[in-house]
ZAPA-232352 format. One line per 2 residues: number of its first residue (from 0); their letters; for each residue x, y, z of N, C-alpha, C, CB. Coordinates in steps of 0.02 Angstrom, whole numbers, plus 50000, padded with zeros to 5 digits. Each point is the difference from the previous one (the first is absolute). Glycine has a CB too. Example, Ala and Ser with C-alpha at 12.3 -4.5 7.8 and 13.67 -1.06 7.14 Angstrom:
BEGIN
0) as) 50660:49716:50390:49955:50059:50000:50045:50060:50000:49905:49941:50062 | 50077:50112:49902:50042:50059:50003:49961:50055:50037:50059:49968:49892 .
//
This chain:
BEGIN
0) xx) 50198:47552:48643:49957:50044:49960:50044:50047:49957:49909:49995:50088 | 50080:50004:49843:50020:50036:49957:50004:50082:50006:49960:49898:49948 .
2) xx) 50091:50150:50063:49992:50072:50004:49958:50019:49937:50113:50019:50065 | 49801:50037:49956:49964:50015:49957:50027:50055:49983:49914:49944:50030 .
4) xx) 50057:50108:49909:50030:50076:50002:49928:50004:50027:50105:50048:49894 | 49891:50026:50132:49955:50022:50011:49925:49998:49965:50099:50044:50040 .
6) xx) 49935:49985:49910:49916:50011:49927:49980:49934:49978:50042:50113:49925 | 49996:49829:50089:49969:49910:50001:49966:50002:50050:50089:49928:49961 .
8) xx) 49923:50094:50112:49978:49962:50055:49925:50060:49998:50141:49934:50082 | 49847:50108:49899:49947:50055:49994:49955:49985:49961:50066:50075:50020 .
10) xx) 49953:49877:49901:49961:49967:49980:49978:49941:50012:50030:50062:49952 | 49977:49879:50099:49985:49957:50012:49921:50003:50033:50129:49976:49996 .
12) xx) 49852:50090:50050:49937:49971:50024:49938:50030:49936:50046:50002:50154 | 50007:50023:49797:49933:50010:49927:49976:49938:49988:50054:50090:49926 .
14) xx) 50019:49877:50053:49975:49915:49977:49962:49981:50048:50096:49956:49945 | 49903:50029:50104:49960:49983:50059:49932:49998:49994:50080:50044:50056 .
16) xx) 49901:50044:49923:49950:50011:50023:49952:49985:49916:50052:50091:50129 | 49983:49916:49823:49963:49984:49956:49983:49921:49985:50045:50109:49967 .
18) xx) 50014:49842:50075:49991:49933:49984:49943:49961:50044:50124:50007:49963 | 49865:50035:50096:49934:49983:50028:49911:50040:50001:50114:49958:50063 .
20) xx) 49919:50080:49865:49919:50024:49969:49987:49933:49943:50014:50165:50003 | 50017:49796:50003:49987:49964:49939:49960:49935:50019:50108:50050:49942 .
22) xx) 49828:49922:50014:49965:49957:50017:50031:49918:50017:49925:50089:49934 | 50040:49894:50109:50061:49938:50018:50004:49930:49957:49983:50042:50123 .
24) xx) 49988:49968:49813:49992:49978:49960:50056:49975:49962:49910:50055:50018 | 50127:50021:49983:50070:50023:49966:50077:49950:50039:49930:50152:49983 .
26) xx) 50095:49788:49983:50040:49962:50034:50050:50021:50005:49957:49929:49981 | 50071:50080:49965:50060:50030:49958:50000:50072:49967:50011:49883:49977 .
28) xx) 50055:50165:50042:50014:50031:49964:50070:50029:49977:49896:49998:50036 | 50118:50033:49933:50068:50023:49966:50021:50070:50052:49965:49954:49852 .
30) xx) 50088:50053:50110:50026:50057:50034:49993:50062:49947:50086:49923:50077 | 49885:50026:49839:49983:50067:49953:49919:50041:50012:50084:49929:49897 .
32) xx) 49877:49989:50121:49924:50040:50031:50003:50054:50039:49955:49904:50007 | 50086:50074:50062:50007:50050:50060:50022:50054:49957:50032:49927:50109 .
34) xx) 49999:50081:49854:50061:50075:49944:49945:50027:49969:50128:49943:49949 | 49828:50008:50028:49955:50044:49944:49948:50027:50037:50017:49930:49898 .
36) xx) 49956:50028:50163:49951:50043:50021:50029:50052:50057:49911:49905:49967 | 50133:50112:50051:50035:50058:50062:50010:50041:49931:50081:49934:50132 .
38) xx) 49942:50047:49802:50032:50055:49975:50068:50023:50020:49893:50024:49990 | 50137:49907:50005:50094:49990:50010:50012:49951:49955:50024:50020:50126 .
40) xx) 50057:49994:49872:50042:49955:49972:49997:49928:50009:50057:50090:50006 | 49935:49851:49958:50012:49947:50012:50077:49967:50037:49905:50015:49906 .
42) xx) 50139:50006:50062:50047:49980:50038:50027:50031:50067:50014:49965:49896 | 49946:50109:50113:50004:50040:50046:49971:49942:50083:49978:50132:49888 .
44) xx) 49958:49852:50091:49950:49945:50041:50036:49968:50028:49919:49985:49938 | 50136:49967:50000:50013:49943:50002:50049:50002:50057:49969:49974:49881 .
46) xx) 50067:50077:50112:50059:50017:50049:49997:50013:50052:50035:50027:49937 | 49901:50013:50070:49964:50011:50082:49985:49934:50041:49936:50105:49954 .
48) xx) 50024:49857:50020:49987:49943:50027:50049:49940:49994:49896:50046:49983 | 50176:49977:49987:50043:49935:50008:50022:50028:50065:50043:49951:49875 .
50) xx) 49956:50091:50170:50015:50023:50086:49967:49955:50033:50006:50123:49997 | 49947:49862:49963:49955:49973:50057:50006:49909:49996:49904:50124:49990 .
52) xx) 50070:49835:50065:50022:49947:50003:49936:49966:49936:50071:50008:50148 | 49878:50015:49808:49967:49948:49953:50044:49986:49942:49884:50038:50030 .
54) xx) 50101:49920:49924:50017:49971:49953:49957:49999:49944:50058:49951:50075 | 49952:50071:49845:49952:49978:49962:50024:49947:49967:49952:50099:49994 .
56) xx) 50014:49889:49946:50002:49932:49966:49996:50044:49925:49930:49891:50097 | 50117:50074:49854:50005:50012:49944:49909:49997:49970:50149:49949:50002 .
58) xx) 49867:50075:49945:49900:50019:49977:49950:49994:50057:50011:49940:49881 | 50004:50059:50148:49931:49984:50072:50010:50057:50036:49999:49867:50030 .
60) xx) 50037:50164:49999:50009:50057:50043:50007:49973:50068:49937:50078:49927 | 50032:49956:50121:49996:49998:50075:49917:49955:50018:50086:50139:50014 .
62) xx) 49945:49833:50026:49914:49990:50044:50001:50057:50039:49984:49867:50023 | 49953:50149:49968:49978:50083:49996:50000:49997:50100:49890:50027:49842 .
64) xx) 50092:49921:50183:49994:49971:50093:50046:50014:50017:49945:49910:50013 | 50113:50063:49928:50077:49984:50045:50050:50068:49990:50001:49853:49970 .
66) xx) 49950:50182:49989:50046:50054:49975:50001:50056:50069:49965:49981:49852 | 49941:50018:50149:49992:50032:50047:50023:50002:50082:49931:49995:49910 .
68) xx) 50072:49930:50095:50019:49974:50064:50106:50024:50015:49869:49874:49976 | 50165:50116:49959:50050:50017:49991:50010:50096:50011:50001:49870:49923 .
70) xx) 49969:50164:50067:49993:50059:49999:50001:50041:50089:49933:49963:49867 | 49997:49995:50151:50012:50012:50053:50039:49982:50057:49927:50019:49950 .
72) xx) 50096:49921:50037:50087:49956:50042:50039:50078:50007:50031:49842:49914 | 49984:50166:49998:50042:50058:50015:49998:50058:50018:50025:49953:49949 .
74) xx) 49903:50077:50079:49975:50049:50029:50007:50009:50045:49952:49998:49954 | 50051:49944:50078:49982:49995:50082:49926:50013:50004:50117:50047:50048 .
76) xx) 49848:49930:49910:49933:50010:50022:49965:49951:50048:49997:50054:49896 | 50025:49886:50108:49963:49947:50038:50036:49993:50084:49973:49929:49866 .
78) xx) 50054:50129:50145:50035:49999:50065:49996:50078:50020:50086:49891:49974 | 49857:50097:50084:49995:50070:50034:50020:50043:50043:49950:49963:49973 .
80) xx) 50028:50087:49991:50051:50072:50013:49956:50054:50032:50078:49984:49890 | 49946:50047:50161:49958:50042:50044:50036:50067:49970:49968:49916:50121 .
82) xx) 49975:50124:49867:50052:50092:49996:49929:50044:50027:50109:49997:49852 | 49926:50053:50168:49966:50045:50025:50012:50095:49961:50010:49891:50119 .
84) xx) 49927:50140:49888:49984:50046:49983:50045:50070:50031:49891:49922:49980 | 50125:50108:50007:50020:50096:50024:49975:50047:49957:50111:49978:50040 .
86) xx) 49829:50050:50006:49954:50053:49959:49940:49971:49985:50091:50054:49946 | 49864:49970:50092:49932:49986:49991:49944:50037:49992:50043:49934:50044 .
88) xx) 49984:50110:49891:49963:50035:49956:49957:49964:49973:50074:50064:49984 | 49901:49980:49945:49963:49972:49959:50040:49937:49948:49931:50121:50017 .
90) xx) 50140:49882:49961:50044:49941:49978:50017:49957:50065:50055:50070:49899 | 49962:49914:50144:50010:49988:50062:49941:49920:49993:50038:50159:50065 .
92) xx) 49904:49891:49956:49934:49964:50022:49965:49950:49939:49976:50111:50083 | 50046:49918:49858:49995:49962:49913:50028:49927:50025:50040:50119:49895 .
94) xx) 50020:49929:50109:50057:49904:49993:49993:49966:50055:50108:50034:49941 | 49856:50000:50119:49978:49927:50048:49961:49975:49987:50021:50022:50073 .
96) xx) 49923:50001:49927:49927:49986:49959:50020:49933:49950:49951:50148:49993 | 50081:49861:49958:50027:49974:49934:50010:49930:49994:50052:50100:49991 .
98) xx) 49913:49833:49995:50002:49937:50010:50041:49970:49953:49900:50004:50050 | 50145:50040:49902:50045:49955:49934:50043:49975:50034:49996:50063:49900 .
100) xx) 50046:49986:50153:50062:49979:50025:49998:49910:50010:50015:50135:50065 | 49931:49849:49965:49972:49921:50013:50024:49962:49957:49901:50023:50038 .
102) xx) 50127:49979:49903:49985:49977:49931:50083:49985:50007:49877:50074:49925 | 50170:49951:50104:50077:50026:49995:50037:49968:50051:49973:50111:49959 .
104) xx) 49952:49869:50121:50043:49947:50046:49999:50079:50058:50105:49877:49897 | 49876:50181:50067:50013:50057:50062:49927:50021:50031:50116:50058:49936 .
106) xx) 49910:49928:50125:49946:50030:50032:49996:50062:50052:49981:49890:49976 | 49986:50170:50005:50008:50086:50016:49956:49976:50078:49989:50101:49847 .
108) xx) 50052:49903:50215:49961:49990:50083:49987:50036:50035:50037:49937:50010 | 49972:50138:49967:50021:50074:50023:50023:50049:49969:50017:49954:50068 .
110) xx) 49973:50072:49949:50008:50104:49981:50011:50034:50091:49868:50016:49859 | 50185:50021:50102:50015:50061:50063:49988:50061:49995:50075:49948:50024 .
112) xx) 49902:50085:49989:49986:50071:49988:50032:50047:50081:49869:49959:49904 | 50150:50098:50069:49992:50041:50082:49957:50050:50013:50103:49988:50011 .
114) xx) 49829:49994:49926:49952:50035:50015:49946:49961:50039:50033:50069:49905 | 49957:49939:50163:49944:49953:50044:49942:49997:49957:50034:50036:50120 .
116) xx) 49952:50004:49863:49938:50021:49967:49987:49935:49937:50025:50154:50027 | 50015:49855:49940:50003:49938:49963:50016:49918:50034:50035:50098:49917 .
118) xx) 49954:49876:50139:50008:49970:50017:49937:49941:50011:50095:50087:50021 | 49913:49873:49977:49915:49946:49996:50036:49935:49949:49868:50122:49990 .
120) xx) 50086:49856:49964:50000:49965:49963:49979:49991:49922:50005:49983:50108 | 50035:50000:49882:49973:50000:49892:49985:49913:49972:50118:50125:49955 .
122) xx) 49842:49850:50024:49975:49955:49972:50029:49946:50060:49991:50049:49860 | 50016:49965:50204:50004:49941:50045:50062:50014:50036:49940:49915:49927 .
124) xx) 50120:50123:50047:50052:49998:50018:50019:50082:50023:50018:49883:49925 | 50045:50111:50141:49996:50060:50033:50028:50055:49977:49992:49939:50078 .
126) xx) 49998:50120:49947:50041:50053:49975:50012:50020:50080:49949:50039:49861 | 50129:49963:50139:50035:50027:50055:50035:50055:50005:50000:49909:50012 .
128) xx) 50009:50117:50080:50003:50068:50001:50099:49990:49987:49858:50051:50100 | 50169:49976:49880:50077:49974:49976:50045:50030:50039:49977:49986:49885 .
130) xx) 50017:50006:50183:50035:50003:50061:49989:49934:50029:49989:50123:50015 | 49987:49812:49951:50016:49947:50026:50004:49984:49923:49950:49980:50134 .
132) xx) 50082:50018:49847:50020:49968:49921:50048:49943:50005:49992:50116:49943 | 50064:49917:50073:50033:49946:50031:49995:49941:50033:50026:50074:49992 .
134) xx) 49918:49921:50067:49982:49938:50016:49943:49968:49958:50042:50033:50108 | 49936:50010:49837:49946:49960:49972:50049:49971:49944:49877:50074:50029 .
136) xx) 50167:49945:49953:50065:49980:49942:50010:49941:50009:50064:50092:49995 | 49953:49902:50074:50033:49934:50019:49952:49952:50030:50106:50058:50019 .
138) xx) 49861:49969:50013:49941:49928:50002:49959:49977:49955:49990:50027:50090 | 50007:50021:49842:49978:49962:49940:50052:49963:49976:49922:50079:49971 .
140) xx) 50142:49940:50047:50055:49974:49941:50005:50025:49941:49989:49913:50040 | 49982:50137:49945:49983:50034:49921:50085:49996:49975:49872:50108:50027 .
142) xx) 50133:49869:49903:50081:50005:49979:49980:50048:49959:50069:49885:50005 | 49863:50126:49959:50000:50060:49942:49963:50041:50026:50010:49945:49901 .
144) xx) 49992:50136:50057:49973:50067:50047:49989:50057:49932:50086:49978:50141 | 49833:50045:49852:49997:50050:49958:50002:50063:50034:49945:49932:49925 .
146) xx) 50095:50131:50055:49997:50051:50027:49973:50044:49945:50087:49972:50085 | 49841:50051:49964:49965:50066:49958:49972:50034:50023:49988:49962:49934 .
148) xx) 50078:50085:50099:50000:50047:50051:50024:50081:49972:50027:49887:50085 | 49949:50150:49937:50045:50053:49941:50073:49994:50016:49906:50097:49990 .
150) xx) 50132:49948:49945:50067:49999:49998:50036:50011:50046:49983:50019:49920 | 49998:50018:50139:50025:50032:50057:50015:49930:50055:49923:50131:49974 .
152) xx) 50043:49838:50036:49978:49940:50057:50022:49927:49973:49887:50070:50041 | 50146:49940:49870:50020:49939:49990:50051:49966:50006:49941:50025:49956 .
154) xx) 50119:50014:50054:50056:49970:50036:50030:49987:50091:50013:50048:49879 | 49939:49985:50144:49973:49979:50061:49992:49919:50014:49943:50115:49990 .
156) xx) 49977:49888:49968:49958:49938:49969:50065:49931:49993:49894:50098:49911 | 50139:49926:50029:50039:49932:49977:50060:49993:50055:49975:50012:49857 .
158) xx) 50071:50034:50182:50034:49990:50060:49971:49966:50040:50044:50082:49988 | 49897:49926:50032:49948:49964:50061:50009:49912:49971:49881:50127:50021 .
160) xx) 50102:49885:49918:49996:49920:49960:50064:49957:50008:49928:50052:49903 | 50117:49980:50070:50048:49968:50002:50047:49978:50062:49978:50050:49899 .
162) xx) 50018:49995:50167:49981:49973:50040:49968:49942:50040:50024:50080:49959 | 49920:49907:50018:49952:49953:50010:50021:49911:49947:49901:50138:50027 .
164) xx) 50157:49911:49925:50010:49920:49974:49965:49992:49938:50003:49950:50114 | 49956:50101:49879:49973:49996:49906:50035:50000:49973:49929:50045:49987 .
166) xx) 50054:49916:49966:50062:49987:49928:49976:50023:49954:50045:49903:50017 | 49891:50117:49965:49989:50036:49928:49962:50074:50012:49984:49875:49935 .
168) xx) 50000:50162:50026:49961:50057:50003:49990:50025:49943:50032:50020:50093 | 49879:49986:49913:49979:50017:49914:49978:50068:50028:49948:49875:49920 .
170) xx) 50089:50191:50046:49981:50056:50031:49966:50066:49956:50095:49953:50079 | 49855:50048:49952:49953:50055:49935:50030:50093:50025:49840:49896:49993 .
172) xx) 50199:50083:50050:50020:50068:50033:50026:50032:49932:50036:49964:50137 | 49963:50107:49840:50047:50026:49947:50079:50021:50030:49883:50048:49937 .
174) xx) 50154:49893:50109:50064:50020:50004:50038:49965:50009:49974:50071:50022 | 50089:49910:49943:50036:49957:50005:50021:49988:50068:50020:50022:49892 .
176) xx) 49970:49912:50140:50005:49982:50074:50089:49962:49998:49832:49970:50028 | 50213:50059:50035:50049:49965:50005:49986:49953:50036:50061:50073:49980 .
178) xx) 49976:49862:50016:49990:49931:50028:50074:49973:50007:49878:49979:49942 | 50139:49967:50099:50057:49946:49971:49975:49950:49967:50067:50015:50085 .
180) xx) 49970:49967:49884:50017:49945:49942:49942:49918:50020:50166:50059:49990 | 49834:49930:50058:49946:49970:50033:49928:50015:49979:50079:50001:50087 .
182) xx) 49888:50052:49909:49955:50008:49976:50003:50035:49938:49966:49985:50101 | 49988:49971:49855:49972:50025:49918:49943:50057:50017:50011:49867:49929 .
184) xx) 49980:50165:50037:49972:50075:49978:49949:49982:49932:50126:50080:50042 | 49819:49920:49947:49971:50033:49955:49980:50057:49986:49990:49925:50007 .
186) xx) 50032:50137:49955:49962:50051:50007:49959:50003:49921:50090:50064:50103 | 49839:49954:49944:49917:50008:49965:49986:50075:50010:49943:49873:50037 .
188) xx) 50082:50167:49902:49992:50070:50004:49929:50009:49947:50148:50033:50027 | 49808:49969:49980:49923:50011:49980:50015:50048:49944:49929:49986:50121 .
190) xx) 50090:50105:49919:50009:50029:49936:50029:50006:49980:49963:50026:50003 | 50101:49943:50009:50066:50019:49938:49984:49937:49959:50116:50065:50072 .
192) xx) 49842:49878:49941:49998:49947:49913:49935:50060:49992:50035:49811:50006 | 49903:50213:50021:49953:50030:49945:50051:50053:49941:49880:50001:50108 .
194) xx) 50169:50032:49946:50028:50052:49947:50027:49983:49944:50020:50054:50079 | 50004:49873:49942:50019:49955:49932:49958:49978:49951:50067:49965:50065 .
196) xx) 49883:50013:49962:49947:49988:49970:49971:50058:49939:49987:49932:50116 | 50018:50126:49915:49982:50037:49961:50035:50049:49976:49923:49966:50040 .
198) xx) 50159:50007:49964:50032:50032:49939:49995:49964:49926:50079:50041:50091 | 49879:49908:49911:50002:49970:49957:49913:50024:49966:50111:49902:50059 .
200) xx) 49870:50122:49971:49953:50049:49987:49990:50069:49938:50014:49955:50120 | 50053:50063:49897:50039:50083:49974:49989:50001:49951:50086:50019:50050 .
//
């Protein structure tokens, strides 16, 4: 597999998701359609999806099936992935609830909270008291883990994880979490992109 940069592999589940709003009518397409309707570069497209294992065809483009089917190979979407929840707030209880992950090959099996009170179930699936986290870690096997816990409880949170053998963490905490090199980090800071958002506002 080809090394992606980052801002390729971030745009891949756009293409994705726009190539399966499209009627199945649609056999073929380009990589300038996909450009004109996202509102990107054509050769920008073109370059994203040469990462990936499809192929187009001179004037014909992509089979729009194989493109898609190619997309998700390189996702890892068709091979499932268990991750579990930290913080079962009102964001917490969203993203269990939340049936897209399905779409990606991930499936959310739990939430931990160490508030009892919050403890029961959300759209089928449990919310646990997180003094057994650990054994719920590992008897799910979860390799991925969202933490949306406040800032205080989140490096706690990702120590516990990494521990347990998680390899990724998408974290809405506002604080940069230390890790080893073993585990990837996303950090999802809510209001520092609104503040961005709306310096563009000014």
């Amino acid at each position: 597999m080809k090394e992606i940069p980052v801002t390729s592999l971030q745009r891949l589940p756009i293409y994705l998701n726009y190539l399966k709003t499209l009627d199945d009518d649609i056999v073929n397409i380009s990589s300038k359609a996909i450009a004109d309707a996202l509102n990107m570069g054509e050769v920008l497209v073109r370059k994203d999806l040469a990462y990936t294992p499809a192929t187009g065809k001179t004037r014909v483009g992509y089979n729009r099936k194989e493109l898609i089917a190619a997309i998700e190979e390189y996702l890892g979407c068709n091979s499932k992935k268990n991750a579990v929840i930290f913080g079962a707030g009102g964001l917490g209880r969203a993203l269990l609830a939340y049936q897209g992950f399905k779409n990606y090959g991930i499936d959310i099996v739990a939430a931990f909270d160490t508030d009892s009170k919050k403890c029961g179930r959300i759209a089928g699936k449990p919310i646990i008291n997180y003094s057994y986290a650990k054994e719920g870690i590992r008897k799910t096997g979860a390799c991925l883990a969202i933490i949306a816990t406040p800032a205080s409880a989140a490096q706690e949170v990702a120590d516990l994880l990494v521990s347990c053998g998680v390899k990724a963490i998408l974290n809405f905490a506002p604080i940069l979490l230390s890790v080893p090199d073993t585990c990837v980090v996303r950090n999802m800071d809510v209001a520092a992109n609104l503040a961005i958002l709306s310096s563009y506002l000014a």
